[in-house]
N, C-alpha and C positions, 0 to 999 in steps of 0.2 A: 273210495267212498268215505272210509273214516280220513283220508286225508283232507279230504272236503269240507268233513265236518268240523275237525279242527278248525281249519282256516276259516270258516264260517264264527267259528266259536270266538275265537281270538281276533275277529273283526268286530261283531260283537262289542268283545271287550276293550276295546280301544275306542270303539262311538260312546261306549259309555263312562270310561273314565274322559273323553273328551267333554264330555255332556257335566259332567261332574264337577270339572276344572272352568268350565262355562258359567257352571251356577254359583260356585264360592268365590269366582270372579266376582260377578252380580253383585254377590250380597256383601261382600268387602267394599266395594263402589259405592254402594249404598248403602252404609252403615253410619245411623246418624245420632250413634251413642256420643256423648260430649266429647271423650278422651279419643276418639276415631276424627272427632271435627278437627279437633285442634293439633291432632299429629298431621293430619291432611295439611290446615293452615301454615303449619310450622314447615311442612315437608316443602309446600307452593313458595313458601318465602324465602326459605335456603335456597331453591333452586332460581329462584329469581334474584336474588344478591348473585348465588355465581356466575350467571350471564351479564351482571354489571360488570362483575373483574373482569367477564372475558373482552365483553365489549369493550372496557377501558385498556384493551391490550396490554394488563400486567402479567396474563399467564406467558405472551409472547415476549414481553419486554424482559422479564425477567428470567426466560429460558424453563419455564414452571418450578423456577427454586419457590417451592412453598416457604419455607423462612423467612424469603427478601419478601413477596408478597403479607405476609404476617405482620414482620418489621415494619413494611407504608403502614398498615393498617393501626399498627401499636404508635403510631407516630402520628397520624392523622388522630387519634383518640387524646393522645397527648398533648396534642394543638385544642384539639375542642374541651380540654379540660381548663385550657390557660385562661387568660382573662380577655382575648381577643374572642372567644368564642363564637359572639354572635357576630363579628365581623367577619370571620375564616367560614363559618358558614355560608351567608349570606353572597362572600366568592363563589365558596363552591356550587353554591346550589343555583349563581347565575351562569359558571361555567358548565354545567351539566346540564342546564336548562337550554341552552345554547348547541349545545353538541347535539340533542334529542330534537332539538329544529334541525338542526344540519342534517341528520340522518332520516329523519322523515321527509325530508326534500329530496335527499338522496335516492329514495326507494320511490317516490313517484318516476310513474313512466313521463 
């Protein structure tokens, strides 16, 4: 009988700290304090740039050497500092506009 009731107790306690971990879930999710919005944004954006590395197969191409991925990146910034800028752009962003058709074709049935 008192084993019973333990185990009754300690289930219990377990629905409720689930319940508990349910709700400061919730209110984390919805929390639409300014500095809550813009970590959220900031958070959406970082993970949306590293699905471009991954998409652009630098984590593969380069064996995940973080440094040599770093290096393109210190080097592409280095390019768009020069005086070609709005020309190396203007590549890039028709070369990547091109590859986001290729892959949206790709993914149709």
């Amino acid at each position: 009988m008192l084993a019973e009731q333990l185990a009754k107790t300690l289930a219990a306690h377990k629905r409720s700290v689930q319940a508990r971990n349910r709700l400061l879930a919730h209110r984390a999710r919805h929390d639409m304090r300014d500095w809550r919005v813009r970590r959220r944004e900031r958070t959406r954006q970082l993970i949306e740039l590293g699905r471009l590395i991954a998409k652009a197969e630098l984590i593969d191409l380069t064996d995940d050497d973080r440094a040599a991925i770093y290096g393109l990146l210190i080097e592409a910034a280095t390019k768009l500092k020069g005086h070609n800028r709005d020309q190396q752009l203007l590549l890039w962003r028709r070369r990547g506009t091109r590859e986001f058709a290729q892959n949206q074709l790709a993914k149709r049935p």
